[in-house]
C-alpha positions as CSV (number, residue, x, y, z in Angstrom):
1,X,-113.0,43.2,83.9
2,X,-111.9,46.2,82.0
3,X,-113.3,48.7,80.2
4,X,-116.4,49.1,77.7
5,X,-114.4,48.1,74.7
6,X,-112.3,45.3,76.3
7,X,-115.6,43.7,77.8
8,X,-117.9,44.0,74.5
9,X,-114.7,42.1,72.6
10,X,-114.4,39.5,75.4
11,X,-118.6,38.7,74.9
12,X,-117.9,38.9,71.0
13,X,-115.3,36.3,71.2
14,X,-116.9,34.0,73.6
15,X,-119.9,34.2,71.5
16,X,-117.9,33.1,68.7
17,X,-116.3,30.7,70.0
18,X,-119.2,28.7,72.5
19,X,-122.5,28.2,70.5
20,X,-124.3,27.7,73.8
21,X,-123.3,31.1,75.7
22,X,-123.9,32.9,71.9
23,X,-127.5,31.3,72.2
24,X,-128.0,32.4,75.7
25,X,-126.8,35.8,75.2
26,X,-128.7,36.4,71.9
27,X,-131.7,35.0,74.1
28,X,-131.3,37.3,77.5
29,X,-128.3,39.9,76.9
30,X,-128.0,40.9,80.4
31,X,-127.6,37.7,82.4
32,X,-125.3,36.1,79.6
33,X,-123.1,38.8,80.3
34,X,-123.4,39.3,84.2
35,X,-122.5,35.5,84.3
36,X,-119.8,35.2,82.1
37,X,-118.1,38.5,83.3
38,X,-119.3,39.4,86.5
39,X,-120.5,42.8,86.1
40,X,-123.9,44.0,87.7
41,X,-125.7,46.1,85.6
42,X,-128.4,48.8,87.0
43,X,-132.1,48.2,87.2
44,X,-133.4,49.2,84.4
45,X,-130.6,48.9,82.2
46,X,-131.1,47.1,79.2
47,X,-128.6,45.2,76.4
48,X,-129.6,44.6,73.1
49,X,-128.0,41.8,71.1
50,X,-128.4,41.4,67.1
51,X,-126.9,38.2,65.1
52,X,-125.9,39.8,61.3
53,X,-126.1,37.1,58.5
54,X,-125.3,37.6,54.8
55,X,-128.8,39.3,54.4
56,X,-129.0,40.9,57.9
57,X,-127.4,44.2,59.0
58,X,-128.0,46.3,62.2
59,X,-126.8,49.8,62.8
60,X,-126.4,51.1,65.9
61,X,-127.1,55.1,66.4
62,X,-125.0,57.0,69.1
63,X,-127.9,58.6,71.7
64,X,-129.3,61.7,71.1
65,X,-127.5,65.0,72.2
66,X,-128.4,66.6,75.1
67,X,-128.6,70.0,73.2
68,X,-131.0,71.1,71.4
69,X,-130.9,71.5,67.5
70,X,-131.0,75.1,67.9
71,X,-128.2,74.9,70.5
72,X,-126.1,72.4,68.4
73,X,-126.5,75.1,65.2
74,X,-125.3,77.8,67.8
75,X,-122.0,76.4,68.5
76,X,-121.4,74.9,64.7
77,X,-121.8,78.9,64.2
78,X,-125.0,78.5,62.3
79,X,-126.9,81.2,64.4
80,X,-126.9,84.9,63.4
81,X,-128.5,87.5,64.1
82,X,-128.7,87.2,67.6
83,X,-127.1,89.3,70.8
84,X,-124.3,86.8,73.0
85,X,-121.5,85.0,71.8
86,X,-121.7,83.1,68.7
87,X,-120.9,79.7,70.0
């Protein structure tokens, strides 16, 4: 169907425009959007969907880095002091 982006706008715009696939996705993500586009997602894999109102807003964090903080201070060159290259 394309990528990421072009399938999370496609599922934003249906649910905008169709009340009942908008209920049925805020109800059970995953086979709202395996229906309308398709797509097979793994075991396992879960999709979280959030309605904003005029009170309501939902922030979504980007995962965790896979380095640790020390690592992560490392490369920004926040580590002295120590023998090996400074990134």
């Amino acid at each position: 169907m394309g990528s990421e982006a072009q399938v999370r706008a496609h599922v934003a715009m249906k649910a905008t425009e169709d009340d009942d696939f908008r209920t049925r996705l805020v109800a059970d993500p995953r086979a709202a959007i395996e229906k309308e586009t398709g797509l097979r997602f793994p075991d396992g894999y879960r999709i979280h969907v959030h309605e904003e109102s005029a009170t309501d807003a939902h922030m979504v964090l980007p995962p965790r880095p896979e380095l640790s903080k020390e690592q992560l201070d490392r490369i920004a060159g926040g580590h002295k002091g120590h023998d090996g290259p400074s990134w």
